[in-house]
C-alpha positions as CSV (number, residue, x, y, z in Angstrom):
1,X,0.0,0.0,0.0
2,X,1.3,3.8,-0.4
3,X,1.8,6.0,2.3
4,X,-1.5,7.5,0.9
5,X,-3.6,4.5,2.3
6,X,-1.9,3.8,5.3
7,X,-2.6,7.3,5.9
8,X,-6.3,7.0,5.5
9,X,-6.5,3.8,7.3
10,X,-4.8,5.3,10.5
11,X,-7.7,8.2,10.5
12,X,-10.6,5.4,9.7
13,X,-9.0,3.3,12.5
14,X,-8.5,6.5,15.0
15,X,-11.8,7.9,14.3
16,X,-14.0,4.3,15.1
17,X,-12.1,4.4,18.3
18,X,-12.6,7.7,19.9
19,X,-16.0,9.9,18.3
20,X,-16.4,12.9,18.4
21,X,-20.4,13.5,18.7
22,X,-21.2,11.6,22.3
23,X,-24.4,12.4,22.1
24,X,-27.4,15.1,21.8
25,X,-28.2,17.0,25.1
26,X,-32.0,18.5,24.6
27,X,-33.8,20.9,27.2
28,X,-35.7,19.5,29.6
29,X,-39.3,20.1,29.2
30,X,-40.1,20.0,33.1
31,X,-39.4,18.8,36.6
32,X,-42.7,17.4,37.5
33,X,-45.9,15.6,35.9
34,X,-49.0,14.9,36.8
35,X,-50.1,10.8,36.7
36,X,-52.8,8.7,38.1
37,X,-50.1,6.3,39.8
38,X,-46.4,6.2,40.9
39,X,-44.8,4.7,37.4
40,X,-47.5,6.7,35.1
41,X,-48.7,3.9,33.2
42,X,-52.4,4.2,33.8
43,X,-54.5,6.3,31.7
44,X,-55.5,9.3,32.6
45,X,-58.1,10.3,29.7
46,X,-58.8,10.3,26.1
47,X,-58.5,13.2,24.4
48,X,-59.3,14.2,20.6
49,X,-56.8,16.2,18.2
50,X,-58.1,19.5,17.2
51,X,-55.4,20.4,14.9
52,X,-52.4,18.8,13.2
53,X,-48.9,18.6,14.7
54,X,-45.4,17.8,13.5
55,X,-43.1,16.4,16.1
56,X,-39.9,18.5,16.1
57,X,-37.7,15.7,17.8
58,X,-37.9,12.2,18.9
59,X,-39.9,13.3,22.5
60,X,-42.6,14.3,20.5
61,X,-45.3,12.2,18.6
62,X,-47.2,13.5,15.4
63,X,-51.1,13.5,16.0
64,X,-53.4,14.5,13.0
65,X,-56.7,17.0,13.9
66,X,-59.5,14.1,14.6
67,X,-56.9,11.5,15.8
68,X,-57.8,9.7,19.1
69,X,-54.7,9.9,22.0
70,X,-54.3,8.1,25.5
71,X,-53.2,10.6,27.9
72,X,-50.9,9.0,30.3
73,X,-49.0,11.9,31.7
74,X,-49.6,15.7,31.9
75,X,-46.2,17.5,32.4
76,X,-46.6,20.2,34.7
77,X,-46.0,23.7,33.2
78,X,-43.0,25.8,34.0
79,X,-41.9,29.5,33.7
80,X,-41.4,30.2,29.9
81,X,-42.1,26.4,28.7
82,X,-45.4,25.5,26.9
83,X,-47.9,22.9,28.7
84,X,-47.3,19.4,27.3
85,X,-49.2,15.8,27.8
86,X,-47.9,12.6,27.0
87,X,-49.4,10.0,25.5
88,X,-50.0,7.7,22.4
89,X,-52.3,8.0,19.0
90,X,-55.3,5.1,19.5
91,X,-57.4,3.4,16.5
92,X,-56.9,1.0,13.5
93,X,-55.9,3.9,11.1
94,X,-53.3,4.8,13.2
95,X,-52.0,1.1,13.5
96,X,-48.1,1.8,12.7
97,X,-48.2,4.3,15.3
98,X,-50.1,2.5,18.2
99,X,-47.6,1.9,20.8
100,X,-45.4,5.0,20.3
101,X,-45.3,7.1,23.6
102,X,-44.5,11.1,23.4
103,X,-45.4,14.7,23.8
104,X,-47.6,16.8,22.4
105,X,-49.0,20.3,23.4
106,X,-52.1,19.8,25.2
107,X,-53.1,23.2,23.7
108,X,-54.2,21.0,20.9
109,X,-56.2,18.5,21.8
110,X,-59.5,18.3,23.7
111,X,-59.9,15.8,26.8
112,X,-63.2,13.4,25.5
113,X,-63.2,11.0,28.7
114,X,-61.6,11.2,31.8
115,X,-61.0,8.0,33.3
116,X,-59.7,8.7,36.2
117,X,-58.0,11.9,37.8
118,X,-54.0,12.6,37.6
119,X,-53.3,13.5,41.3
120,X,-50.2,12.0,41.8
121,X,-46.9,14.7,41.5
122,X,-43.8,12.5,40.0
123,X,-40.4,14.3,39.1
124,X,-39.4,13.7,36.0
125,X,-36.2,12.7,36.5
126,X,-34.9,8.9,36.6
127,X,-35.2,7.7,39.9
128,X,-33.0,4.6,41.4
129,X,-35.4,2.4,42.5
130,X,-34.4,-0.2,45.4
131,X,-36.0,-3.2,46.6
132,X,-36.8,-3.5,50.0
């Protein structure tokens, strides 16, 4: 080989072994939200999509205006920050997103049944959980 292409393989090799990019740090969208249990898996109410919306990043899910959504979190709203729910799109139309859990602007959508109240304040963060 020339000098040339040991050259590039050296850069090839040194670049696979330390990257640059280590990952994207996003804002955090709050410290608290509102759920119907501890772990925030039980839903909270359906709600209806008044309007379209196009998810800007992965933490975000896309809903279409008429599109049925389980609302499984509601993120509780902080200085200068907009006030978002989480939750995923319901019905057969929908199948290839059924499943997907993320934000959306609760600004959009209207609550169509409330099955049971979110009175439980969780922080947001990760917490370690121990075992007794």
């Amino acid at each position: 080989m020339t000098q040339r292409a040991y050259l590039v393989v050296l850069l090839l090799c040194l670049g696979l072994m330390c990257p640059l990019v280590t990952g994207i740090f996003m804002d955090k969208l709050a410290s608290k939200k509102l759920c119907a249990d501890d772990n925030c898996v039980y839903t909270i109410s359906l709600a209806r999509a008044e309007e379209d919306y196009n998810a800007p990043d992965c933490r975000f899910i896309n809903i279409k205006k008429g599109q049925l959504i389980y609302v499984y979190s509601k993120l509780v709203k902080e200085k200068d920050s907009g006030e978002f729910w989480a939750g995923s799109v319901y019905g057969e139309q929908y199948e290839d997103h059924m499943g997907t859990v993320g934000y959306f602007p609760s600004s959009l959508v209207s609550e169509q049944h409330v099955y049971q109240e979110a009175n439980k304040t969780v922080p947001t963060t990760v917490r370690n959980l121990q075992k007794p």
